[in-house]
C-alpha positions as a Markdown table, in Angstrom:
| # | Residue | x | y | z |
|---|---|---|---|---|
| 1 | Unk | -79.5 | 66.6 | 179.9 |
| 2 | Unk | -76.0 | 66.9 | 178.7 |
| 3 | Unk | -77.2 | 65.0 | 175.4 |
| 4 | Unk | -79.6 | 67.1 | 175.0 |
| 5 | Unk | -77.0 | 70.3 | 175.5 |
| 6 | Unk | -74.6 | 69.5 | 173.5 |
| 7 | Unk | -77.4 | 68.8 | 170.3 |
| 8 | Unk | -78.2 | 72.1 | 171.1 |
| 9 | Unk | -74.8 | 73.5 | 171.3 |
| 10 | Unk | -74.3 | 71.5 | 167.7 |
| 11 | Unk | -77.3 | 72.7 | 166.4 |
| 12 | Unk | -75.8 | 75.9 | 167.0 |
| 13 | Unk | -72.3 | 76.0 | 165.6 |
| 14 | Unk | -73.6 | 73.7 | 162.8 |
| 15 | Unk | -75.9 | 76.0 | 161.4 |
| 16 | Unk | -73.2 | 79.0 | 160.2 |
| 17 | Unk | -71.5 | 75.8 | 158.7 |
| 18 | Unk | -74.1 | 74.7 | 156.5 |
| 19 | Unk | -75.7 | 77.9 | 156.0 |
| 20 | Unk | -75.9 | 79.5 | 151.7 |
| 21 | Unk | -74.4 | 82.5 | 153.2 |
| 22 | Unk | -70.8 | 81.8 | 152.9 |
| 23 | Unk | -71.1 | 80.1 | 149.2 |
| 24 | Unk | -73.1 | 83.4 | 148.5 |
| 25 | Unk | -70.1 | 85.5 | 149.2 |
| 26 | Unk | -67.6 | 83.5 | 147.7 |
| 27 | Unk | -70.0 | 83.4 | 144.2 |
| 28 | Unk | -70.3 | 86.9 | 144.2 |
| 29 | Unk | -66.8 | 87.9 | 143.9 |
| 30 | Unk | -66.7 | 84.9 | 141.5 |
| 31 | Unk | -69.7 | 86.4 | 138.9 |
| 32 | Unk | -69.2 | 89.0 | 136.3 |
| 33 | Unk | -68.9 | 92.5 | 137.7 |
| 34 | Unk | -72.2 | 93.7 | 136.1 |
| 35 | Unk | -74.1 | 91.3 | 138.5 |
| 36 | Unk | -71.5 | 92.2 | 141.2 |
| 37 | Unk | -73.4 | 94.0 | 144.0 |
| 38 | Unk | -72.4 | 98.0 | 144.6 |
| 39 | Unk | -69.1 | 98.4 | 146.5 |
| 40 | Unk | -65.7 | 99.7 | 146.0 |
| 41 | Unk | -64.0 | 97.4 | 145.1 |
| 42 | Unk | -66.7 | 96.2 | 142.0 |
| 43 | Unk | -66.8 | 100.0 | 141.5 |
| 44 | Unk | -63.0 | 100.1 | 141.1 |
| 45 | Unk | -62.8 | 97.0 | 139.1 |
| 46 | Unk | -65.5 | 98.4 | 136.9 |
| 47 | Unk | -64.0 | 102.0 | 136.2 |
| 48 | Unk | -60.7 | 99.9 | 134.8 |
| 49 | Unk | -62.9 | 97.6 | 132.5 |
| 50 | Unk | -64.1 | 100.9 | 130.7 |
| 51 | Unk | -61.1 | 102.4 | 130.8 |
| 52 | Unk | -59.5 | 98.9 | 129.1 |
| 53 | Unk | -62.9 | 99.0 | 126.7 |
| 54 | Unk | -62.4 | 102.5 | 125.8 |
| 55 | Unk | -58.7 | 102.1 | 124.7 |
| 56 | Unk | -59.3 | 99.0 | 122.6 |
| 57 | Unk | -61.7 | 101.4 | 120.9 |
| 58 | Unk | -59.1 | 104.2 | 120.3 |
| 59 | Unk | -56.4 | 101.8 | 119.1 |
| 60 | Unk | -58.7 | 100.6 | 116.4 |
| 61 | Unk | -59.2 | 103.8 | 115.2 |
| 62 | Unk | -55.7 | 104.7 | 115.0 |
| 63 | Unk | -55.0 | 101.3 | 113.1 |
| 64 | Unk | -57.6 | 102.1 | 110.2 |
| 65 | Unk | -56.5 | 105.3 | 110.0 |
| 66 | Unk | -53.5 | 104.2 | 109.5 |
| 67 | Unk | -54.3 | 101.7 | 106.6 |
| 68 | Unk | -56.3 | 104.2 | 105.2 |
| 69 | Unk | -53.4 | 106.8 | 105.4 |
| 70 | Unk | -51.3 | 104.1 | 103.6 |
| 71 | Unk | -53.7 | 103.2 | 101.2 |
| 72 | Unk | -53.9 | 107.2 | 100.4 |
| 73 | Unk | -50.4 | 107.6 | 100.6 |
| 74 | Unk | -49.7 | 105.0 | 97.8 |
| 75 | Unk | -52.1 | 106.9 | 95.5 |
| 76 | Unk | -50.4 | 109.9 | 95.0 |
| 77 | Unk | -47.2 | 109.1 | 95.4 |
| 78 | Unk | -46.3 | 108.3 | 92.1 |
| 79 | Unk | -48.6 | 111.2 | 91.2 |
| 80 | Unk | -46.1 | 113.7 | 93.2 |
| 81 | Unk | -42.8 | 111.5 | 91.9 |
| 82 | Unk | -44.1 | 112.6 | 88.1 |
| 83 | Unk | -44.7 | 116.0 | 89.0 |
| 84 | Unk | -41.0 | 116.7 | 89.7 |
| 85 | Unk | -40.6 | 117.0 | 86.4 |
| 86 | Unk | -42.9 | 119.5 | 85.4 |
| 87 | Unk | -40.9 | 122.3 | 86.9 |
| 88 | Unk | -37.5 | 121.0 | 86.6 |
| 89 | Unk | -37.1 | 122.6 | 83.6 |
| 90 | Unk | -37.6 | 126.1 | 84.7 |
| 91 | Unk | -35.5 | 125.8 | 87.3 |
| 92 | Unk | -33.0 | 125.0 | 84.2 |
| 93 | Unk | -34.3 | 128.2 | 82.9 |
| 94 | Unk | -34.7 | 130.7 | 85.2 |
| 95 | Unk | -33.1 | 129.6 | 88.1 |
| 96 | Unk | -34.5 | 128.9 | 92.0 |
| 97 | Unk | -32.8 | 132.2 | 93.7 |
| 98 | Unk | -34.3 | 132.1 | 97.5 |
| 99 | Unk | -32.3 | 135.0 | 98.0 |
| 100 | Unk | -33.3 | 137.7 | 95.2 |
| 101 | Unk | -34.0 | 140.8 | 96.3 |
| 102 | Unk | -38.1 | 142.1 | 96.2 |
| 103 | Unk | -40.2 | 144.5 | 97.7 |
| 104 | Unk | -43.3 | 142.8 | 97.3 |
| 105 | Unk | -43.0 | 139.2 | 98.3 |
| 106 | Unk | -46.1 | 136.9 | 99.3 |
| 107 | Unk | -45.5 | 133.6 | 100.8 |
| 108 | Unk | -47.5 | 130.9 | 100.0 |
| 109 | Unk | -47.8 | 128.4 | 103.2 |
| 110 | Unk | -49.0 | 124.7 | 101.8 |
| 111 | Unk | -50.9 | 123.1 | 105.2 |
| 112 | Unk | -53.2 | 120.4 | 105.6 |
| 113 | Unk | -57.1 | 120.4 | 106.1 |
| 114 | Unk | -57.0 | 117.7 | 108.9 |
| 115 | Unk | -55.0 | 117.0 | 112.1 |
| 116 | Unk | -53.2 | 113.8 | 113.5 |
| 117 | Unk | -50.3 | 114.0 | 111.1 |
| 118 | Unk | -47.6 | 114.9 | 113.7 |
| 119 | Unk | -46.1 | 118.4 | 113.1 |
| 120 | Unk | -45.9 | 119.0 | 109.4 |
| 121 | Unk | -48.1 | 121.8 | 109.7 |
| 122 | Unk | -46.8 | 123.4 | 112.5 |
| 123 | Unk | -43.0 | 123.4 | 110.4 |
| 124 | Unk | -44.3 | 124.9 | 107.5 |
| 125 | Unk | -46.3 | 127.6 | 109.6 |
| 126 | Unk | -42.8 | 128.2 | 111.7 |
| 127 | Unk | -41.2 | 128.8 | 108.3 |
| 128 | Unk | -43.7 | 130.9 | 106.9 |
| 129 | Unk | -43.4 | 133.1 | 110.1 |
| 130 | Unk | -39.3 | 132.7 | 109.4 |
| 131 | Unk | -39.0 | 134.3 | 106.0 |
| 132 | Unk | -41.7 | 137.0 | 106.7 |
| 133 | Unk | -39.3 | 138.4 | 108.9 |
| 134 | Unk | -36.3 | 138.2 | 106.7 |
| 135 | Unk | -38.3 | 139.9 | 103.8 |
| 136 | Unk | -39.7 | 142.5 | 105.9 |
| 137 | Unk | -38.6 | 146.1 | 106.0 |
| 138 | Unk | -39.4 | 149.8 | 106.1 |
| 139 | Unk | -40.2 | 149.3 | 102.3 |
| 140 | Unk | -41.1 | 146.3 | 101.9 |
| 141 | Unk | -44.3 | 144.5 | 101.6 |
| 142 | Unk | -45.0 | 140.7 | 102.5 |
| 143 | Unk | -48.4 | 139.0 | 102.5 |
| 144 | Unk | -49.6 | 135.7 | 103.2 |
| 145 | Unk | -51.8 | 133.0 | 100.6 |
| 146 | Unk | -52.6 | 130.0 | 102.6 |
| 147 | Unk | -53.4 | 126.8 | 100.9 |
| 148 | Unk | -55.4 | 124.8 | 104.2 |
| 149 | Unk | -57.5 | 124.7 | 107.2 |
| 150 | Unk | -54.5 | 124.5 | 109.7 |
| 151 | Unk | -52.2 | 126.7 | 108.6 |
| 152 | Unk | -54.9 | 129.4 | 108.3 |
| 153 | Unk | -55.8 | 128.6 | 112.2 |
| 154 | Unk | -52.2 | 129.2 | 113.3 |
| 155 | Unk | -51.7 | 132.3 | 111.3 |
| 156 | Unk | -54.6 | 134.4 | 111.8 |
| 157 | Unk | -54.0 | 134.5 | 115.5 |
| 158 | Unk | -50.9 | 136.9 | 114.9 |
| 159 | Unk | -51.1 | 137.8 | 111.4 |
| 160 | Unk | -54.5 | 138.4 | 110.0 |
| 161 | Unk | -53.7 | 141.3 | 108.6 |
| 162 | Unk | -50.6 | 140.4 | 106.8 |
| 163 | Unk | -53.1 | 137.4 | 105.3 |
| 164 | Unk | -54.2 | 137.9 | 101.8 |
| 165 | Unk | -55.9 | 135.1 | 100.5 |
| 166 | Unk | -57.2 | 131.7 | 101.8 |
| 167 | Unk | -58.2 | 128.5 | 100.5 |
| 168 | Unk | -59.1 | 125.9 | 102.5 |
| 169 | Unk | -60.8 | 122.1 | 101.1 |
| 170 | Unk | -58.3 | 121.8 | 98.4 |
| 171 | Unk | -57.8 | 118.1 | 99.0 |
| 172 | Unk | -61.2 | 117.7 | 99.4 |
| 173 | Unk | -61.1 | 115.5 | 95.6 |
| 174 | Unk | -58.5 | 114.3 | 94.0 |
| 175 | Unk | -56.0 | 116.8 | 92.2 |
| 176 | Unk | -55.3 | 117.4 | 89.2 |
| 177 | Unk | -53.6 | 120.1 | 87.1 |
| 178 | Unk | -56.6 | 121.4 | 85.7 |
| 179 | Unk | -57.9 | 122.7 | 88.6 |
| 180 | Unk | -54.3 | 123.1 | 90.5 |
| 181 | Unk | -54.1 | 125.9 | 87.2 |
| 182 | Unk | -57.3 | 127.5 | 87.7 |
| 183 | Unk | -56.5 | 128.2 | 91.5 |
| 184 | Unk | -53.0 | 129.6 | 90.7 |
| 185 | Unk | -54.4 | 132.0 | 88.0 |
| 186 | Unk | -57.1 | 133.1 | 90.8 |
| 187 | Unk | -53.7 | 133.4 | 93.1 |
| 188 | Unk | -52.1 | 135.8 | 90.3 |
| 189 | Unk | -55.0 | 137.6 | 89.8 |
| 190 | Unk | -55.7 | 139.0 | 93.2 |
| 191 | Unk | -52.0 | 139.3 | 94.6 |
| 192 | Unk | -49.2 | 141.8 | 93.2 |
| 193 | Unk | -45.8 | 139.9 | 93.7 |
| 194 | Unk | -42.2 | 140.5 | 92.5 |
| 195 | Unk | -41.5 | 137.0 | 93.9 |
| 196 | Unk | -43.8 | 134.2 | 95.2 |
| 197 | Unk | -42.3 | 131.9 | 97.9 |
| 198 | Unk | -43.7 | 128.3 | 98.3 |
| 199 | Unk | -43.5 | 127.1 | 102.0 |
| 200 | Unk | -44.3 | 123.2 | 101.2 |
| 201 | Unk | -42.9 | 119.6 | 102.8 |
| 202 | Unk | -41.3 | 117.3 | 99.9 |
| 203 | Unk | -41.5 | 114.0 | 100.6 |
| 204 | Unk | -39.0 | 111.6 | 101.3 |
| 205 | Unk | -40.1 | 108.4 | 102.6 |
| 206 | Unk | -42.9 | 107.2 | 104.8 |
| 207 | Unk | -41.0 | 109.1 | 108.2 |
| 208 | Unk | -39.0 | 111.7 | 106.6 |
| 209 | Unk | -39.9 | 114.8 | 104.9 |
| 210 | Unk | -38.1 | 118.2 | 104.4 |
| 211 | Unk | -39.2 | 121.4 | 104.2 |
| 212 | Unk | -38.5 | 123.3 | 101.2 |
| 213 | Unk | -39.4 | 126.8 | 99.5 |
| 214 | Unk | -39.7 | 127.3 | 96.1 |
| 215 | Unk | -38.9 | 131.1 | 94.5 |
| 216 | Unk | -41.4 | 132.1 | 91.4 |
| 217 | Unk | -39.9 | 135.7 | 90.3 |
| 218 | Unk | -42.4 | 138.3 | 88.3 |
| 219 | Unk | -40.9 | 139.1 | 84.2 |
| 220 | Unk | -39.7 | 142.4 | 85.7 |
| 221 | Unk | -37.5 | 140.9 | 88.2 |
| 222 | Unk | -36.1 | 138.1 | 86.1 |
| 223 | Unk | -35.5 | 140.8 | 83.3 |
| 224 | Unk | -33.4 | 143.0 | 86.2 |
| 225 | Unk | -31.6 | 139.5 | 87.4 |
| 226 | Unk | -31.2 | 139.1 | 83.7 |
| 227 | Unk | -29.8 | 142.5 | 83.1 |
| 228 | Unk | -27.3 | 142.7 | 85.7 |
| 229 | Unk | -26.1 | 139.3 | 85.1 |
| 230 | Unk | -27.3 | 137.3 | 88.4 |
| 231 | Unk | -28.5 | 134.0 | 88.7 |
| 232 | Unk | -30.3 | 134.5 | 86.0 |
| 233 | Unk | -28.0 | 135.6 | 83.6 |
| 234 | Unk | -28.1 | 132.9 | 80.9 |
| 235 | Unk | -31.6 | 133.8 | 79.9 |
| 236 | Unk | -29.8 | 136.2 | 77.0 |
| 237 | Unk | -28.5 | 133.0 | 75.5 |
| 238 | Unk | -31.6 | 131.6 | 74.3 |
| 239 | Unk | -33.1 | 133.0 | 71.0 |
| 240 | Unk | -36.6 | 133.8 | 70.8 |
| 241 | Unk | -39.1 | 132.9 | 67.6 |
| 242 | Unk | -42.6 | 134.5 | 67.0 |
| 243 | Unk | -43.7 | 137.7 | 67.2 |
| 244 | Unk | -44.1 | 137.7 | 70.8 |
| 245 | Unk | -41.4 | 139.9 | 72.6 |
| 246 | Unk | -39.2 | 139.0 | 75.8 |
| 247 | Unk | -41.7 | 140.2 | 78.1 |
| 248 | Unk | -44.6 | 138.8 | 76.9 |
| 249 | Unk | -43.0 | 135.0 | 76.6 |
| 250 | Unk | -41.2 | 135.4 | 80.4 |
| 251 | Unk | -44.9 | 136.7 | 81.8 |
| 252 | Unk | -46.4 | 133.2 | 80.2 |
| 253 | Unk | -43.6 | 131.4 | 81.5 |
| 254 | Unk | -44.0 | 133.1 | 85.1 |
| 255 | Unk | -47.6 | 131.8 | 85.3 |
| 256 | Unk | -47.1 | 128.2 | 83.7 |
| 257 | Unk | -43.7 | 128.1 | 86.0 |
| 258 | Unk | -46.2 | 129.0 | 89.4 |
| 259 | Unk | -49.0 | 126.4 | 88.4 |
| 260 | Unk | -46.4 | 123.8 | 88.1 |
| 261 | Unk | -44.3 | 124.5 | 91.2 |
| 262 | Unk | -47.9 | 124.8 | 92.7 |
| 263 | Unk | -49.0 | 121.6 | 91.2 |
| 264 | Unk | -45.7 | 119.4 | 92.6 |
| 265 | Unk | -45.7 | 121.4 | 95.8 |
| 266 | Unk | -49.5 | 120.9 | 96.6 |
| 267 | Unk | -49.1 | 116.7 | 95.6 |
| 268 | Unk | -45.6 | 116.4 | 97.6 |
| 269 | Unk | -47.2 | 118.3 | 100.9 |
| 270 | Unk | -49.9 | 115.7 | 100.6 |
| 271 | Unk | -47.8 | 112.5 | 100.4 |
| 272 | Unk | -46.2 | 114.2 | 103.6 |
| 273 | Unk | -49.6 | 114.5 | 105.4 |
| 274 | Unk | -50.1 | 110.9 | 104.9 |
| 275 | Unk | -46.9 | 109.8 | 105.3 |
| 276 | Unk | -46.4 | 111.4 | 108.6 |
| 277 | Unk | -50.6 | 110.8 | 109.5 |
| 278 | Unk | -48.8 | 106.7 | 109.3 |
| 279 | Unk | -46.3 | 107.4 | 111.7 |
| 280 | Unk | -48.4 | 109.2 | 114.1 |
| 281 | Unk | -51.3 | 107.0 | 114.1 |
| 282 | Unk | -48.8 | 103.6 | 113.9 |
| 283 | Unk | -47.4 | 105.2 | 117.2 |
| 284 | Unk | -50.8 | 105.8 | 118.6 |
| 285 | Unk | -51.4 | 101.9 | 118.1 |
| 286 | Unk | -48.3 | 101.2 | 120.1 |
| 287 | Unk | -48.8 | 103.3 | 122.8 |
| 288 | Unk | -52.6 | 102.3 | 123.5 |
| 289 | Unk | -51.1 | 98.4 | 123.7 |
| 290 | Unk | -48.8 | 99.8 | 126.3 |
| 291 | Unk | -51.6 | 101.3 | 127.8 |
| 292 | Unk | -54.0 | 98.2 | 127.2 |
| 293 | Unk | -51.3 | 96.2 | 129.2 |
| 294 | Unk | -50.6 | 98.4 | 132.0 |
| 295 | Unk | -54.6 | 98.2 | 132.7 |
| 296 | Unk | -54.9 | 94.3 | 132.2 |
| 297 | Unk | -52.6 | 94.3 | 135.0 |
| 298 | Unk | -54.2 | 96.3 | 137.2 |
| 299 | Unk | -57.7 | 95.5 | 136.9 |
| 300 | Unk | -56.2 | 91.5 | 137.6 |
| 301 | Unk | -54.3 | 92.9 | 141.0 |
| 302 | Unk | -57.4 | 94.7 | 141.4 |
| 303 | Unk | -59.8 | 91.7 | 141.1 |
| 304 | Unk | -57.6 | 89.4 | 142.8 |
| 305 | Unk | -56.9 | 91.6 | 145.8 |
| 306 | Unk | -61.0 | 91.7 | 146.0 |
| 307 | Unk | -61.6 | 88.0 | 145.8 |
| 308 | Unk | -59.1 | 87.6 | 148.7 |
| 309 | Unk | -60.2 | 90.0 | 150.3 |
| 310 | Unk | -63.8 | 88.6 | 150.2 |
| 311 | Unk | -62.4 | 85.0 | 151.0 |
| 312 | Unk | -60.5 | 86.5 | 154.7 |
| 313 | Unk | -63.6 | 88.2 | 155.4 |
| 314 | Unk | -65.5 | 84.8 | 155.1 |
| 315 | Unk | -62.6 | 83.0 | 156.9 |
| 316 | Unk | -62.2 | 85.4 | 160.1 |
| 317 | Unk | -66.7 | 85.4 | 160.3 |
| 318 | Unk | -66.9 | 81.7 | 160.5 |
| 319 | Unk | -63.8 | 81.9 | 163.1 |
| 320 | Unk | -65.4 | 84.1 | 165.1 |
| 321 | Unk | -68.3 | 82.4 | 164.8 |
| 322 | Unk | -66.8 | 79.2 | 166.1 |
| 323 | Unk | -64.8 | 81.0 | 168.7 |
């Protein structure tokens, strides 16, 4: 009889012992979370794995666009370097004066089409906004030509009607003079000006650019400079061939001066874009590995606090089931 009680009492704790249950549990926190059954913890784990999945996917995004940036960036900048010295010259000439008096002034604000390039637009926008107020007055007259999708954004919120012209999709294909001329004749032709002011970033290097305005002043002005013996005042010392008289030559030098300014000003704004798109998306990259490490180290404190977790519960059931 007590034989046969104790085979039955062995029979009984034996059974938990030897039972799949147990190995169950402990393969379960041991298999891929996808197979995992539904619970917190393989619900917590989980929402971490996406999150991990879904950075890896934005920081290889930010790297091409970064090698794409650079590959851009490498195309036109010896494009923009040659350009410097197309309007050199006239600065030679006729002078840069920022500071000339005009009653009709009309700022034109260089911006980019696209984003993620740090704040380059947002500087020449804050610029732009900057010498409309020092050229305004009781009778004066300041308008706005916008050359880009983001500039035109920022500015029409506050100054739509001060906006004159917009062109957006300029870098849409590659630039070249030809068509840089054609839209600064359209410019000329639908805007009175006694000096145009270009609001553009010159480039410096792959993480520094400065902003810079260039002054184009209409024949009558450059004739008044001229006269009262500005800036400008040289200009008398030049002698002039042909038939044609002063005013005719200095309106043909206003508009080939404006398309070249244009012409260096558009190329240098766009070697800033890419040159500061680099930057941004190169600090992107860094900060989604940051990121990428901060969740590999969670989700493993995560998992391993739910394996041992699993493994007590296992532990204190087949105590209890032996006490």
């Amino acid at each position: 009889m007590a034989m046969a009680s104790l085979r039955r009492e062995g029979r009984r704790f034996a059974a938990p012992l030897i039972s799949s249950q147990p190995i169950t549990a402990i393969r379960s926190s041991l298999i891929a979370e996808e197979q995992a059954p539904l619970g917190i913890r393989s619900i917590s784990t989980q929402v971490v794995r996406n999150r991990m999945k879904s950075v890896k996917n934005i920081q290889k995004i930010t790297k091409a666009m970064k090698m794409v940036a650079a590959s851009k960036l490498r195309a036109i900048q010896t494009r923009a370097e040659n350009s410097r010295g197309l309007w050199q010259p006239f600065t030679a000439l006729l002078g840069d004066a920022p500071s000339v008096d005009a009653k009709k002034n009309v700022i034109v604000t260089i911006s980019s089409d696209k984003g993620l390039c740090g704040g380059i637009n947002s500087t020449s926008v804050k610029i732009s906004k900057a010498i409309h107020k020092l050229t305004a007055g009781p009778e004066k007259e300041t308008k706005y030509v916008i050359l880009g999708e983001k500039a035109k954004a920022q500015l029409i919120r506050d100054s739509k009607k001060d906006i004159e012209l917009s062109i957006t999709e300029l870098q849409k294909n590659p630039l070249n003079y030809t068509q840089v001329s054609v839209l600064a004749d359209d410019i000329l032709k639908n805007v009175e000006y006694d000096a145009l002011r270009i609001i553009f970033n010159k480039f410096h290097s792959v993480v520094s650019f400065l902003p810079t305005m260039s002054t184009v002043l209409s024949p009558e002005v450059v004739e008044r400079e001229a006269e009262s013996g500005g800036k400008l005042g040289d200009l008398d010392s030049y002698e002039i061939e042909g038939g044609e008289t002063k005013g005719e030559i200095l309106q043909n030098l206003a508009e080939f001066q404006f398309s070249c300014v244009l012409f260096n000003a558009v190329l240098e704004n766009a070697c800033s874009e890419q040159g500061a798109r680099m930057s941004a998306m190169d600090s992107s990259s860094r900060n989604a590995g940051e990121m990428l490490d901060r969740l590999t180290l969670t989700y493993n404190r995560t998992r391993q606090a739910s394996i041992t977790t699993e493994l007590i519960e296992i532990i204190s059931g087949a105590s209890a089931l032996e006490g």
